[in-house]
N, C-alpha and C positions, 0 to 999 in steps of 0.2 A: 504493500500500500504506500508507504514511505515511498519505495524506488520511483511508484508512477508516478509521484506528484511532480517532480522537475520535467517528464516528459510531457502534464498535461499542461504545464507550465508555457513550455514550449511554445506548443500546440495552440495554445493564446495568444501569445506572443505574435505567430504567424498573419493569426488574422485579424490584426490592427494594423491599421495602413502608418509608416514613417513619417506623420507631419507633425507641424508645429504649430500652434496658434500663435499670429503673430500680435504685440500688442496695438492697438488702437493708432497712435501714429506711423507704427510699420504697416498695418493694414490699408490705412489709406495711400500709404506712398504706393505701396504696389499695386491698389484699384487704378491711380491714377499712370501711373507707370503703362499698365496692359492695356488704359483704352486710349492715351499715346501712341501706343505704340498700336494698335490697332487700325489707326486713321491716316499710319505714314501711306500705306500701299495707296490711301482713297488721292494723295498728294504727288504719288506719283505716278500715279493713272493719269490722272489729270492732268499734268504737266507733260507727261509724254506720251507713253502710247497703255493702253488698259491690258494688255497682255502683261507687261511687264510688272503692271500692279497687281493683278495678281499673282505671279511667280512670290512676289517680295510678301502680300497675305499668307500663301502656305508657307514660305519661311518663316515668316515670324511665327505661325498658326503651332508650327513643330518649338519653335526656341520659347517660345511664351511656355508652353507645356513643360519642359525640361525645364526653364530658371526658375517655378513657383510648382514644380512638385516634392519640395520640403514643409508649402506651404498650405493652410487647411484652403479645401476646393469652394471656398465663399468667396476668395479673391478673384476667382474664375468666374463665378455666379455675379456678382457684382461687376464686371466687369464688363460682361458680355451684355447684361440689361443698360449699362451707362449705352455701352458705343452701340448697340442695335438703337433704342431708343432715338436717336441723334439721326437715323439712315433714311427717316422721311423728310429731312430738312432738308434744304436749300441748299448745304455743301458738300452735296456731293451731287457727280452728274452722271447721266443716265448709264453710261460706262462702267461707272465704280460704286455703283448701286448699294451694294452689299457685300462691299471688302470688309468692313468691318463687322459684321456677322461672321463672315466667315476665318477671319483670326480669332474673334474671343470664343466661339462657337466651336470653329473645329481643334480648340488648344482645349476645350472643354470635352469634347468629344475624345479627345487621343488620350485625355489622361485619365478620364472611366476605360477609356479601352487598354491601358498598358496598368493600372490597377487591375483589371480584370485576370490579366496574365497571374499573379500571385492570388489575388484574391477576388471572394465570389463577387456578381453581378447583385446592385443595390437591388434589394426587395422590387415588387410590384407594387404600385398601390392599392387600395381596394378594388374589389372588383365593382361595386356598380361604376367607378371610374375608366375603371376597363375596358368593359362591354359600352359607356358611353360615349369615349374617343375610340371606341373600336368601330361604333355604325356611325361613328362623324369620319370617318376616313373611308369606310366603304361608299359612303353617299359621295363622297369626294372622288371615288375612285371611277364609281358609275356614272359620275357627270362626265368624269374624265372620258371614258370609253365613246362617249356621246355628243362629245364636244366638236364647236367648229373648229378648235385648232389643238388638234391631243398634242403636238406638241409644247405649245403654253400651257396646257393643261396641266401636263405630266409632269413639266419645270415646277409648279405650283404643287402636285400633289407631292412629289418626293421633298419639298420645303415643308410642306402643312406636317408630312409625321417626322421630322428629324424635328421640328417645333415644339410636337405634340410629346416627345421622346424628353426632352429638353423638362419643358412646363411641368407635364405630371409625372415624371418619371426622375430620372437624373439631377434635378433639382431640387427635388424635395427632399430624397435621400441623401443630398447632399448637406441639407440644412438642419439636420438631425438634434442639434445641440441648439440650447435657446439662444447662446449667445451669439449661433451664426445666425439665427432668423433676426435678431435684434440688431444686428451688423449691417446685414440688409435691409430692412425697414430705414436706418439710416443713412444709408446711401441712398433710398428711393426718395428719402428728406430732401438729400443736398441736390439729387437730378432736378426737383422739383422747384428749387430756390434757383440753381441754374436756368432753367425754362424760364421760371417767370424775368431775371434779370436779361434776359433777349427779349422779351416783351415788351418790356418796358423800357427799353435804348431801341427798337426797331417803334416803338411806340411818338418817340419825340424823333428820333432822328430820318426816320422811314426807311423803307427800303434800301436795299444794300447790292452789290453786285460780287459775284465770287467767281475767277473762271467760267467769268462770260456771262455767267446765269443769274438770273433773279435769282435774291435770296432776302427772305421775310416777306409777309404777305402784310401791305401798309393800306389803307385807307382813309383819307379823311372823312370823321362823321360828326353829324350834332345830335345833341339829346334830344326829346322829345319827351313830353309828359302831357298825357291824356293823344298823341295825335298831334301835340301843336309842338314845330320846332322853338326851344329856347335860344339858341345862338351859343349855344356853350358847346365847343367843340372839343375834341380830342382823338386822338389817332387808334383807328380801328386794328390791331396787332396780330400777326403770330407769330412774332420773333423770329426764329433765321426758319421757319418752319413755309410751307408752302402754301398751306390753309389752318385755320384755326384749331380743327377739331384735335390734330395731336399734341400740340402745343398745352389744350388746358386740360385733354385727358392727362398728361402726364404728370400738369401741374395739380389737379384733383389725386392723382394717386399720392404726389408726396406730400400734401396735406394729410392726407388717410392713415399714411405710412408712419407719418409722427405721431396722429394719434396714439396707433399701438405701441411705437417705439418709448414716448415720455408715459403712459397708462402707469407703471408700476416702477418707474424709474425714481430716482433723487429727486429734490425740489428745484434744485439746478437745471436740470435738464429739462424738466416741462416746461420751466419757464422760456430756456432756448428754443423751444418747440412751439409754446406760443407766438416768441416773436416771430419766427418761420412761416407759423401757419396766416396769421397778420400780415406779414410780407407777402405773402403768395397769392390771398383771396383778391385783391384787386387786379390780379393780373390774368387771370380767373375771369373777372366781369370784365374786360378790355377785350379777349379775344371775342366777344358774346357769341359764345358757343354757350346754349340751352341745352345741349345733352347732355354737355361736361359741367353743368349748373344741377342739374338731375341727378348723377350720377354721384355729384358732390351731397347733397342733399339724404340720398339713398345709404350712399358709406358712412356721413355722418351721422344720418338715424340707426343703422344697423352696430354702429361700432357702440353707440350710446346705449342702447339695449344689453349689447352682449360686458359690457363694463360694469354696469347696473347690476345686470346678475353676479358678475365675478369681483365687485366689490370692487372694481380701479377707480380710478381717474375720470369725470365725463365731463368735467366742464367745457369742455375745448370741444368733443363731440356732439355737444347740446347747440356750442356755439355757431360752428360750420351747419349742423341739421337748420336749422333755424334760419340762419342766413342767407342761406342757397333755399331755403324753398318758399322763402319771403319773393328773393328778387324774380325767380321762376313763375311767381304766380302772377308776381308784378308785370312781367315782360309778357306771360300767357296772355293776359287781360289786357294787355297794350295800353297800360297805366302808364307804363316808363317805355320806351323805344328807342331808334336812331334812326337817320336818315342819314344817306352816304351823299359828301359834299360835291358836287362834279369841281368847282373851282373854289381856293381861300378867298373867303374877303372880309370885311371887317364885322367887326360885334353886331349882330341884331341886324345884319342885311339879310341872312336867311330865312328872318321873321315874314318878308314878302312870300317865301317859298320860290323863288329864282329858279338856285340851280340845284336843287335838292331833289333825293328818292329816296322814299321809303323803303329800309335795310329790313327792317324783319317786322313788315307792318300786318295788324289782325293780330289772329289767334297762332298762324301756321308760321313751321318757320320758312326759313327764307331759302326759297328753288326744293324744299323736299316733295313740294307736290308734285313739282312737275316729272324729278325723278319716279314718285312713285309712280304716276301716270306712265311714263316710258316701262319703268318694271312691270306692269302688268298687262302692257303690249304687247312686249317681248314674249312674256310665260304664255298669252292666247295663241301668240305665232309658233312656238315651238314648247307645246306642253310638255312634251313627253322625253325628244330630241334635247335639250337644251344646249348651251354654250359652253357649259365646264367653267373650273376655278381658272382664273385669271384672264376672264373676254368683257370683265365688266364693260368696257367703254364699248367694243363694238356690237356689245346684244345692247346697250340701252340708248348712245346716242342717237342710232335710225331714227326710231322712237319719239325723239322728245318734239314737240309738235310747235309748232310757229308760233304762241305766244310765248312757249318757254324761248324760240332763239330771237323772238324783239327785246325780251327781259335778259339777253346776256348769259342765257346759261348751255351753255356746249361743254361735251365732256370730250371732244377731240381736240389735240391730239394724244391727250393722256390727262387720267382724273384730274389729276390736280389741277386744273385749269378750270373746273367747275368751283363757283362762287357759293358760300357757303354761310 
């Protein structure tokens, strides 16, 4: 009995992976380090030729993996959500799209895979998780088969499960230990505070230009309350981002993400989180994106509840609930609105209604009718047949009918040029 204890000893030994928890200032030098170093390849795509930039992605994709597997796999998690996040903005171009997914991604990929070699493959999640991205990737897979172009399809479908692999799988198991989920939630903080600080410098200072391309989607607009312009202007934003909506989704997530991060922390730290969260809600109402208002609204009632029960922190979750579904109902009810400026001019010239249009005037928001009007054109033209993942623009643009292209909204030659 004696003898076996050293061998089961062993035998333990074996299957604990060699890392190190790095502390809180080594941790961030190395997030920031990996999605640096993630974005050179997007630098020199773009400066010279895109093949090249990716050669220099899988290089680093391999070196990134090798310099941080002493260290625990949240620097890799954290990593890879900064610089993916960042991949619908404005600085990158259509070339280099997704160099940076594919270094923090596939150094996150190669290092469950070369862990694998010694040690077993992380657990599965539950299974109704299972079986639930298991019929989202077959429906994915059957549109594929049926699409107009299987091969954009098929690009799209073998992305959706290395994604799906990623999110519910390989991520979770990676975050096993509270202190790595709380490492993350505060990184989700700082993306969040970084989003809104491009909102509010593409807000005053507008639009920007990066290798040739727009970068930030600027606007000048005036307030409005009841329907009547006031003459109080200010700059309609998505910071280096190309439309709104991912700009204050992400800045609604790291509002979210500080809730739970300050929930049961020090009194220091909530207070940092407050200010965070403060900092970030106006930037938030700048984009006026109402889904990412909603959505704000929704994680803040639900975090509030689940606090309540667990006895944390809810001030700050009462405060965001409350907030967002004040101005939501405000903006619902076309109590408060804005009108997009065609040209600046001075205080209370707008009050004539000049050169003004109502931005998201009514109850509806602004161009989603006419989208959904095209979607369900499209679905009576090919019910059965359809387009597959990745034809959005060519199954709905046909579609969208002559008041929506007098109103300015086309989704050719690719989404993002649809106004939002």
């Amino acid at each position: 009995m004696v003898a076996q204890a050293p061998a089961r000893q062993a035998a333990a030994s074996r299957d604990e992976k060699p890392v190190s928890e790095p502390g809180a200032a080594r941790f961030a030098g190395a997030v920031t380090a990996v999605v640096v170093a993630s974005w050179l390849p997007v630098l020199v795509g773009a400066t010279t030729r895109a093949a090249f930039g990716w050669l220099v992605a899988f290089a680093l994709a391999v070196l990134i993996a090798w310099l941080t597997r002493t260290l625990g796999v949240t620097v890799l998690v954290a990593g890879f959500v900064v610089s993916s996040a960042l991949v619908p903005s404005g600085l990158v171009t259509d070339a280099t799209h997704y160099m940076p997914v594919a270094v923090t991604g596939g150094a996150l990929a190669l290092r469950v895979a070369l862990d694998a070699r010694h040690y077993k493959l992380p657990r599965l999640p539950s299974m109704p998780i299972v079986i639930a991205v298991g019929l989202y990737l077959a429906w994915a897979a059957l549109a594929t088969v049926a699409s107009i172009d299987r091969r954009v399809s098929a690009t799209y479908l073998v992305g959706m499960i290395a994604v799906c692999a990623l999110a519910f799988w390989i991520i979770p198991a990676g975050l096993a230990q509270r202190q790595d989920r709380e490492r993350l939630l505060a990184v989700l903080g700082v993306l969040g505070v970084l989003v809104a600080l491009s909102i509010y410098f593409v807000s005053v200072a507008g639009g920007l230009t990066v290798f040739g391309r727009a970068v930030g989607f600027y606007k000048l607009v005036d307030l409005t309350l009841a329907g009547r312009a006031t003459g109080i202007h200010f700059g309609y934003s998505a910071g280096v981002f190309i439309t709104p909506l991912e700009p204050s989704v992400l800045t609604v997530i790291g509002i979210v993400a500080l809730l739970g991060w300050s929930s049961g922390r020090a009194l220091r730290d909530a207070r940092l989180a407050w200010i965070a969260i403060i900092f970030m809600t106006p930037a938030v109402l700048v984009t006026l994106d109402r889904s990412a208002w909603l959505a704000a609204a929704v994680g803040g009632g639900a975090f509030t509840a689940l606090a309540y029960v667990a006895r944390l922190r809810m001030a700050a979750g009462v405060l965001v609930f409350v907030f967002f579904t004040a101005w939501f109902l405000l903006v619902f009810g076309n109590l408060i609105g804005a009108n997009t400026v065609t040209t600046a001019c001075t205080a209370n010239c707008s009050a004539a209604g000049g050169d003004e249009t109502p931005l998201r005037g009514g109850t509806g928001l602004s161009g989603r009718q006419y989208l959904w009007a095209a979607s369900a054109e499209a679905i009576k033209h090919r019910p059965f047949f359809g387009y597959g993942p990745g034809n959005d623009v060519p199954a709905i643009d046909q579609y969208l009918g002559s008041d929506a292209q007098k109103a300015g909204y086309t989704l050719a030659p690719f989404a993002g040029s649809c106004p939002r």
